[in-house]
Backbone as a ProteinNet text record, in pm:
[ID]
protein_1_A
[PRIMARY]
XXXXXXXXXXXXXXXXXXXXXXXXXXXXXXXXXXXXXXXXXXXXXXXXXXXXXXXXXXXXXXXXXXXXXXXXXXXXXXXXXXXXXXXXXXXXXXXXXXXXXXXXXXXXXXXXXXXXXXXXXXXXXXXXXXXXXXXX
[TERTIARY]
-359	-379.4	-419.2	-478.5	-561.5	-490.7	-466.5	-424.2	-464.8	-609.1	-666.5	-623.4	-609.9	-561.7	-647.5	-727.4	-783	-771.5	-773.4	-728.2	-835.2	-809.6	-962.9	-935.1	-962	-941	-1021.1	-990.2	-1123.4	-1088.2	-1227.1	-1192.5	-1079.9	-1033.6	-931.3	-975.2	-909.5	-889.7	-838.2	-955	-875.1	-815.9	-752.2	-691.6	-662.8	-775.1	-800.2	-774.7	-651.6	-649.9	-561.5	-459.8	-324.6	-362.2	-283	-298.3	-370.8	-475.2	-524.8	-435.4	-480.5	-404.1	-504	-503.8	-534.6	-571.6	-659	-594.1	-719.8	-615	-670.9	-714.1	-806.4	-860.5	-797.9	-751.2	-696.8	-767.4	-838.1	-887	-807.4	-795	-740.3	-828	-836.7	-917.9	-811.1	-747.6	-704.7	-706.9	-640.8	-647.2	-499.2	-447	-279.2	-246.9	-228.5	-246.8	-111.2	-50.4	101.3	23.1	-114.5	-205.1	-284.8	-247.1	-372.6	-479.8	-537.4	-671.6	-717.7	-774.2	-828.3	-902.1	-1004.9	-1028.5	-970.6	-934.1	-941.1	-901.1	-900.4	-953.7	-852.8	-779.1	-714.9	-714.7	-696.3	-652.5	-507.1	-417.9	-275.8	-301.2	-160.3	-154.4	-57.9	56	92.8	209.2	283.1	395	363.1	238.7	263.4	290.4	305.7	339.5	478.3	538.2	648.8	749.8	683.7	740.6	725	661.7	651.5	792.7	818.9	923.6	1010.9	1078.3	1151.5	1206.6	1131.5	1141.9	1178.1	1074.9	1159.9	1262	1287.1	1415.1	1514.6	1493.8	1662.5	1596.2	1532.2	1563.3	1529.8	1482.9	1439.9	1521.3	1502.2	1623.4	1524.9	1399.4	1356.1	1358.2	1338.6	1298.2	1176	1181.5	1091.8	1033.4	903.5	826.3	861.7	845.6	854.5	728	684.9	576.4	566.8	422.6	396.1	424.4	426	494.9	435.8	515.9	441.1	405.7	313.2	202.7	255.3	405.7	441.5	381.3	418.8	370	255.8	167.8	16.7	-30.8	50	38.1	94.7	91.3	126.5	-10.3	-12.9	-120.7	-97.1	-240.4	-279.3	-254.5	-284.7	-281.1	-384.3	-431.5	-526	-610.8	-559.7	-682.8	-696.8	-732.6	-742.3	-630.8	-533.3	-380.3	-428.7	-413.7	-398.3	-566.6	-652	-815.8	-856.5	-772.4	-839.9	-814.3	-964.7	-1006.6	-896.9	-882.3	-786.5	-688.9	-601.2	-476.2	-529.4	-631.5	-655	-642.1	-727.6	-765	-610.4	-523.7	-441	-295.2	-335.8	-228.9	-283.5	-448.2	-494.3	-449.5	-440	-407.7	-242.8	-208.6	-49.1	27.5	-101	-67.8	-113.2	-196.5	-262.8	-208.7	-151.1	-8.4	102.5	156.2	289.1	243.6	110.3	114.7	89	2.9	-15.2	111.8	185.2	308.8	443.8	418.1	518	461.2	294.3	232.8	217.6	216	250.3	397	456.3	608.3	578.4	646.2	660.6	755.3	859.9	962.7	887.3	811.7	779.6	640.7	567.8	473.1	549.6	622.1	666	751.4	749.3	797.4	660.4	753.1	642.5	560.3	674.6	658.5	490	505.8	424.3	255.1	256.5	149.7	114.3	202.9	141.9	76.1	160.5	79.9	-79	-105.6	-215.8	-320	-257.1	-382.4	-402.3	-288.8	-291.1	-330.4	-438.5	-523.2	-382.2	-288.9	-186.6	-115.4	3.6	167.4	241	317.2	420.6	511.2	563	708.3	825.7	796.2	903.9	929	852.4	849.8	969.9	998.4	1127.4	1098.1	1166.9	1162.5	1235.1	1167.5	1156.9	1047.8	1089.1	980.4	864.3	753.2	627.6	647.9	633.9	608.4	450.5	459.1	306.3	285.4
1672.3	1527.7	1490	1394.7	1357.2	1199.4	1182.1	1031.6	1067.4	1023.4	993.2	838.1	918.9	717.3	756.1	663.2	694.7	492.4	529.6	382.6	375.3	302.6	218.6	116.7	96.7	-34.7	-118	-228	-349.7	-386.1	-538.3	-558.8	-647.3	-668.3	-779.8	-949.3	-990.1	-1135.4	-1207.4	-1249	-1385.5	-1478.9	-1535	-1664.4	-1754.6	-1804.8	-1906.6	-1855.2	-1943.7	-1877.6	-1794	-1752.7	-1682.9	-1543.4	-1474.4	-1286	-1323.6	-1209	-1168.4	-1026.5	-1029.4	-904.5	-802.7	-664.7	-577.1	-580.5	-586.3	-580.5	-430.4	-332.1	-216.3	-227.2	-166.7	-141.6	-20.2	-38.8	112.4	113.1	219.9	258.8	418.8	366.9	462.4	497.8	611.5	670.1	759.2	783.3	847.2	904.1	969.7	1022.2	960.4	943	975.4	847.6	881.2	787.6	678.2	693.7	610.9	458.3	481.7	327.6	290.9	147.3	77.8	36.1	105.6	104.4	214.9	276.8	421	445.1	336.9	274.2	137.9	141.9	43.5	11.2	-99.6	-139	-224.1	-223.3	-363.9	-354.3	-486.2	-497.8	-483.4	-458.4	-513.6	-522	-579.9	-558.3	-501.9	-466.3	-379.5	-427.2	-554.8	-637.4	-556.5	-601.3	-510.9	-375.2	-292.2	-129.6	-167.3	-255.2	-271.3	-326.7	-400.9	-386.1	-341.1	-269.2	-145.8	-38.4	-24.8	81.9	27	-86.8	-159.1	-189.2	-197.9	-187.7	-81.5	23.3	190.5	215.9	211.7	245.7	145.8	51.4	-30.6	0.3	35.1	24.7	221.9	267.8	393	518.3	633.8	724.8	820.5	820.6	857.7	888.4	973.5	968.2	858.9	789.1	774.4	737.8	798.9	877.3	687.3	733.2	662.7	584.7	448.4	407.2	431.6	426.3	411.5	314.7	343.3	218.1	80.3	-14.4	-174.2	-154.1	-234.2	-279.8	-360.7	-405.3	-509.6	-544.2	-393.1	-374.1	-393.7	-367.3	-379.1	-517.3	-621.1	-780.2	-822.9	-799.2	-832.4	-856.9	-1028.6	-1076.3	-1017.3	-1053.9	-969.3	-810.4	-722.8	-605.3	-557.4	-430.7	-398.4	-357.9	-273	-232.5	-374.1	-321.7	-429.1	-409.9	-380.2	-410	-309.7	-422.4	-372.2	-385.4	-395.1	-402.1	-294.9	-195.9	-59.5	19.7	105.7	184.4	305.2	359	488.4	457.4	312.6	274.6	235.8	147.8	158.8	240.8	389.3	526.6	571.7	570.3	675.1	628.6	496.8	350.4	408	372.8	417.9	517.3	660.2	812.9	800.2	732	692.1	684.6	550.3	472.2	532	608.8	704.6	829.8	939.4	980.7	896.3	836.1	763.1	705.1	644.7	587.3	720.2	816.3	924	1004.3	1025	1052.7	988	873.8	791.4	840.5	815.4	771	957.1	1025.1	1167.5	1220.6	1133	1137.3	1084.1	1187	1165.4	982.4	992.8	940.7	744.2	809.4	636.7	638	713.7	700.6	596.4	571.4	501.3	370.5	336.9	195.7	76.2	10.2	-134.3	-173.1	-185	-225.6	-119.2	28.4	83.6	62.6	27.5	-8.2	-160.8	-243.2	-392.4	-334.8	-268.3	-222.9	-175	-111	-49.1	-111.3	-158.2	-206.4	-359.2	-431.8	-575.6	-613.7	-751.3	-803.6	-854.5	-943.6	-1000.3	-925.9	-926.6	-882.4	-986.9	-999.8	-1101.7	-1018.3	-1108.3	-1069.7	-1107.5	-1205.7	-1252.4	-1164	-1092.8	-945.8	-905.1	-844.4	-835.1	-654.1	-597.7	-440.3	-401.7	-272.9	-199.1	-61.1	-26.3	103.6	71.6	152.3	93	218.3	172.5	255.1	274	437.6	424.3	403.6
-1524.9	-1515.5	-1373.6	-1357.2	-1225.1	-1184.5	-1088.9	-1055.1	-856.8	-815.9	-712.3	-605.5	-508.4	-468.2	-307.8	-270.8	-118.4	-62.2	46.5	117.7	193.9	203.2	302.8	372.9	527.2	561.8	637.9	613.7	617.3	740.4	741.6	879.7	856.6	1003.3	1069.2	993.2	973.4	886.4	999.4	1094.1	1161.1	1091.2	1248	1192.1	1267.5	1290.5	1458	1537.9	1629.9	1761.6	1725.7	1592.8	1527.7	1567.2	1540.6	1556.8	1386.7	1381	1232	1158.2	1056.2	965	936.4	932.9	837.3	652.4	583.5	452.3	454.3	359.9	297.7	157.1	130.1	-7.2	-45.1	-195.1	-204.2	-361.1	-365.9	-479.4	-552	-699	-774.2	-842.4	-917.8	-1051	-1124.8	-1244	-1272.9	-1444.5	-1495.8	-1670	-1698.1	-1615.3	-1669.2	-1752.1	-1866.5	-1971.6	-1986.2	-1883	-1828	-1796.1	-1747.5	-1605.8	-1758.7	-1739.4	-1815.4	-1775.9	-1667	-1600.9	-1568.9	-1604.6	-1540.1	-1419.6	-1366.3	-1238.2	-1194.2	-1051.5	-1017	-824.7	-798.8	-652.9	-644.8	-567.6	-473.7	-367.4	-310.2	-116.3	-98.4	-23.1	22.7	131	207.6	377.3	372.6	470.5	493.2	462.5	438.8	399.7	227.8	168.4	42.4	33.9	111.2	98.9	128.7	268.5	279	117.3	37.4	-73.4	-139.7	-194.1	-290.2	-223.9	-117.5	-37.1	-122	-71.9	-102.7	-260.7	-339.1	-446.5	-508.3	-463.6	-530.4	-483.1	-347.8	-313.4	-380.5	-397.7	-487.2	-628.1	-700.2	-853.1	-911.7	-784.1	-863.5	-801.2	-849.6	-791.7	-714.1	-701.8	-612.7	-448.7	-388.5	-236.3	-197.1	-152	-67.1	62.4	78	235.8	292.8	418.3	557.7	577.6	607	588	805.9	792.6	925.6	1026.1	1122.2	1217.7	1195.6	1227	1220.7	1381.2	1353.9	1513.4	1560.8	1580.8	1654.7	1827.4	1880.6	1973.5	2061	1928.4	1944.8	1928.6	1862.9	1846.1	1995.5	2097	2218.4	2268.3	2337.5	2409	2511.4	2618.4	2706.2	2722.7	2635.9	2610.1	2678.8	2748.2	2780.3	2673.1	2599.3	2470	2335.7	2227.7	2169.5	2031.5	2102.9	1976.1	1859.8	1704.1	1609.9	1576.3	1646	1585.5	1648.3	1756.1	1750.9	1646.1	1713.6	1563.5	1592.1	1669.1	1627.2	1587.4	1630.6	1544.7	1403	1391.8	1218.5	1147.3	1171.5	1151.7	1100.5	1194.3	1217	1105.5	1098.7	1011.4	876.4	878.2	716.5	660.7	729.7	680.2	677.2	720.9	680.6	598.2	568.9	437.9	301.2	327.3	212.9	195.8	276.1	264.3	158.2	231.3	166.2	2.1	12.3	-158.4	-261.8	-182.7	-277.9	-325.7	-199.7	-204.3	-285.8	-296.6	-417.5	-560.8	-615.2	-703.8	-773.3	-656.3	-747.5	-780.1	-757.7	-822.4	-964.2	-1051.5	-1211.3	-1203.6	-1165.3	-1168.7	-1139.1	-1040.7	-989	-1079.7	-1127.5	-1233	-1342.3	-1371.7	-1438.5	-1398	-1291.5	-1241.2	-1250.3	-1322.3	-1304.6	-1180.1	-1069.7	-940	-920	-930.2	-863.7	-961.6	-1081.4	-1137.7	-1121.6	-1053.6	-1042.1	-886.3	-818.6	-701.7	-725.3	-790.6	-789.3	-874.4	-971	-1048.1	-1059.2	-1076.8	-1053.8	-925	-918.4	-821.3	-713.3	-776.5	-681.7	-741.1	-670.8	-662	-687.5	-812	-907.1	-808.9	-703.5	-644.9	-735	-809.9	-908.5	-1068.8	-1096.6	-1162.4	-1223.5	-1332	-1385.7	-1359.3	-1258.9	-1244.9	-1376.3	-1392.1	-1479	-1539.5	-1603.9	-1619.3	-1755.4	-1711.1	-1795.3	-1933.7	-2030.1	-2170.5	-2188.9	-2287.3	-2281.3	-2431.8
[MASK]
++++++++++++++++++++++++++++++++++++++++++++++++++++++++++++++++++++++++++++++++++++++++++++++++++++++++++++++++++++++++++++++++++++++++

């Protein structure tokens, strides 16, 4: 069975004079007849991976991986480089984050959490969501 996940990340989303955000594209393709989409594309930011963690860890008995550092650091004005819009921190954030989701999503166990299929295939994230596991 095949379940592909590669991340991608876009540009920076200003926001006037505000700090801007990251949002990643994460594209899936898979057979595993558990997904009621066999392709598909969404954006998150990184608050959405932070809940997806969050979620498996309180409802599922799984391990799960360590998400990559937050850029707090890097959201500091007058910085000499350019924070969270450099490219090697993007780069290095993306392969992170693509680690860690592949790493949940090839777990049998979280193959079957709701949470992790509204992640992937649903456009928004129902935070209000009744957790639970998906039937096929």
């Amino acid at each position: 069975h095949l379940l592909g996940l590669a991340v991608f990340s876009e540009e920076s989303v200003a926001q006037g004079l505000a700090l801007g955000s990251c949002r990643d594209k994460i594209s899936s393709l898979t057979n595993l007849p558990i997904f009621k989409l066999k392709e598909s594309c969404v954006r998150r930011r990184y608050s959405d991976f932070e809940w997806l963690k969050n979620e498996l860890e309180r409802d599922s008995k799984i391990v799960v991986p360590p998400l990559p550092g937050k850029a707090l650091k890097r959201q500091l004005p007058f910085r000499g480089d350019e924070g969270i819009f450099e490219e090697s921190f993007i780069e290095e954030r993306r392969q992170g984050l693509e680690q860690f989701i592949n790493k949940i999503a090839g777990h049998p166990l979280a193959q079957n959490e709701r949470c992790l299929h509204m992640f992937l295939q649903e456009e928004t994230i129902d935070r209000n969501y009744v957790p639970g596991k998906v039937r096929q």
